[in-house]
Steps between C-alpha positions, in 0.01 A plus 500: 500500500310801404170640663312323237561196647327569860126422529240762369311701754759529830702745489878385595763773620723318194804733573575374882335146382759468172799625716387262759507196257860610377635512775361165594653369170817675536569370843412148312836536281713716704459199787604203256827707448706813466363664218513859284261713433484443136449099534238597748317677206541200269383208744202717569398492153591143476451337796139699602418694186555858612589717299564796688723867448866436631438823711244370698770151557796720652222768695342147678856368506621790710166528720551086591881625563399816730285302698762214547344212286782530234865568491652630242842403362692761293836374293532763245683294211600616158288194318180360674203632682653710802288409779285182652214481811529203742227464766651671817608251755305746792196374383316146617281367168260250525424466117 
């Protein structure tokens, strides 16, 4: 999704709005199972065809996780990716 796909003439705050919509999608994977943060950037292309900077992935990531959506999980392994968000059991979802 790029600004060039919102509707001419109103002017969107796309940074908050874009975040917002990751975050929506992000919660979408992280709550069908434990995931990592690189297989988060791959479904999002796949799944909802966003193709977004891994950067911006781990900085929402670790926003969700300060404000208690997320947990992280950190194994630190010699082979494999080293860490994986679940959706933290404090929470009550209704999606």
């Amino acid at each position: 999704m790029s600004s060039d796909d919102l509707p001419q003439g109103i002017n969107f705050p796309t940074e908050p709005l874009l975040k917002g919509i990751l975050s929506i999608a992000i919660i979408e994977l992280v709550k069908v199972k434990p995931i990592h943060g690189g297989e988060i950037y791959q479904s999002l292309k796949e799944k909802f065809q966003i193709d977004t900077p891994r950067g911006i992935i781990y900085t929402i990531l670790r926003k969700m996780e300060g404000e208690g959506l997320l947990v992280s999980n950190w194994d630190i392994q010699e082979s494999g990716p080293p860490g994986e968000f679940i959706i933290s059991p404090k929470r009550v979802w209704n999606i």
